[in-house]
C-alpha positions in Angstrom: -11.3 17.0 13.3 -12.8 14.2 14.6 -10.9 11.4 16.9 -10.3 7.9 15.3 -12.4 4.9 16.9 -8.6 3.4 16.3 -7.3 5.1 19.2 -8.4 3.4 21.9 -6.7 4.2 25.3 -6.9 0.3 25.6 -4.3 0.0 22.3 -1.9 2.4 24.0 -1.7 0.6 27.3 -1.0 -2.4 25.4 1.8 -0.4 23.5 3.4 0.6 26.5 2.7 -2.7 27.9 4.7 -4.4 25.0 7.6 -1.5 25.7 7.7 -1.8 29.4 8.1 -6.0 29.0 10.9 -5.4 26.5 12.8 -3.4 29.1 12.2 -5.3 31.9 13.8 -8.2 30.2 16.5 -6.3 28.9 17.4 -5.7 33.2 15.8 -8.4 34.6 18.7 -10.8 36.4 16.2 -14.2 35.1 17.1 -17.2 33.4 15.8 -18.4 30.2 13.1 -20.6 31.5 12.1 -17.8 33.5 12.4 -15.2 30.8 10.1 -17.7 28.3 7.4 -18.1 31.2 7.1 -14.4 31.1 7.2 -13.7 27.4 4.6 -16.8 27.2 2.2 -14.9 30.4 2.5 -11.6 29.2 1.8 -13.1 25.2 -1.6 -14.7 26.2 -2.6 -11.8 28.4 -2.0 -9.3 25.5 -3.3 -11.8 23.6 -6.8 -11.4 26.3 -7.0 -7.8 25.6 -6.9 -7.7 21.9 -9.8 -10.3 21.6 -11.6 -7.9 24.3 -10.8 -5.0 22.3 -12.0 -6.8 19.1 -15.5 -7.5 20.7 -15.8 -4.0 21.6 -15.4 -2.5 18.0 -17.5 -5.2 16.9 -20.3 -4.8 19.2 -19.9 -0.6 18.7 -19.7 -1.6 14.9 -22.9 -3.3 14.7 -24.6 -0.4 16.7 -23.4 2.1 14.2 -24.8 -0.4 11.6 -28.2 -0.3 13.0 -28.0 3.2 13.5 -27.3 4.4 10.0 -29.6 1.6 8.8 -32.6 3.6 11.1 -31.9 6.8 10.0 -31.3 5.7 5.7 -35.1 4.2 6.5 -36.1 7.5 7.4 -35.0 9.1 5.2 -36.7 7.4 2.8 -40.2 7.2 4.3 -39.7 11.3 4.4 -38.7 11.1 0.6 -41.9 9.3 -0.3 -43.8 11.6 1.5 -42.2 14.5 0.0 -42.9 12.9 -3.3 -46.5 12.2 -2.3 -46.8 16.1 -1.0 -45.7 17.3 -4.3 -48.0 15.5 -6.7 -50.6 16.5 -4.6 
């Protein structure tokens, strides 16, 4: 079976990202300031990766577009000249 699109490498590393943060704060000797700066960096650069990710699957979604669109035109022409074969 075929691999989901879904399952980009890029979605795990931000999983373990989000895993690894909780962690750290769970151990980390920091005060609150501290602990909100961190939360607030690591936020905006998750934040970064997901609108990256999001261009990717929309650029790769508009190639697939214009691929199927290519090949339903094609199949098309070669049903008309299937028909046009037939009737001779």
């Amino acid at each position: 079976m075929a691999r989901a699109p879904e399952s980009s490498p890029v979605v795990w590393f931000l999983a373990g990202a989000a895993v690894g943060a909780a962690i750290a704060l769970l151990f980390a000797p920091a005060s609150g300031r501290e602990s909100r700066r961190y939360i607030s960096r690591k936020a905006e650069e998750g934040r970064d990766a997901l609108v990256d990710v999001g261009r990717e699957l929309l650029e790769r979604g508009r190639e697939y577009y214009e691929r199927g669109k290519r090949v339903a035109e094609e199949a098309g022409e070669f049903f008309e000249r299937g028909k046009k074969a037939l009737r001779g």
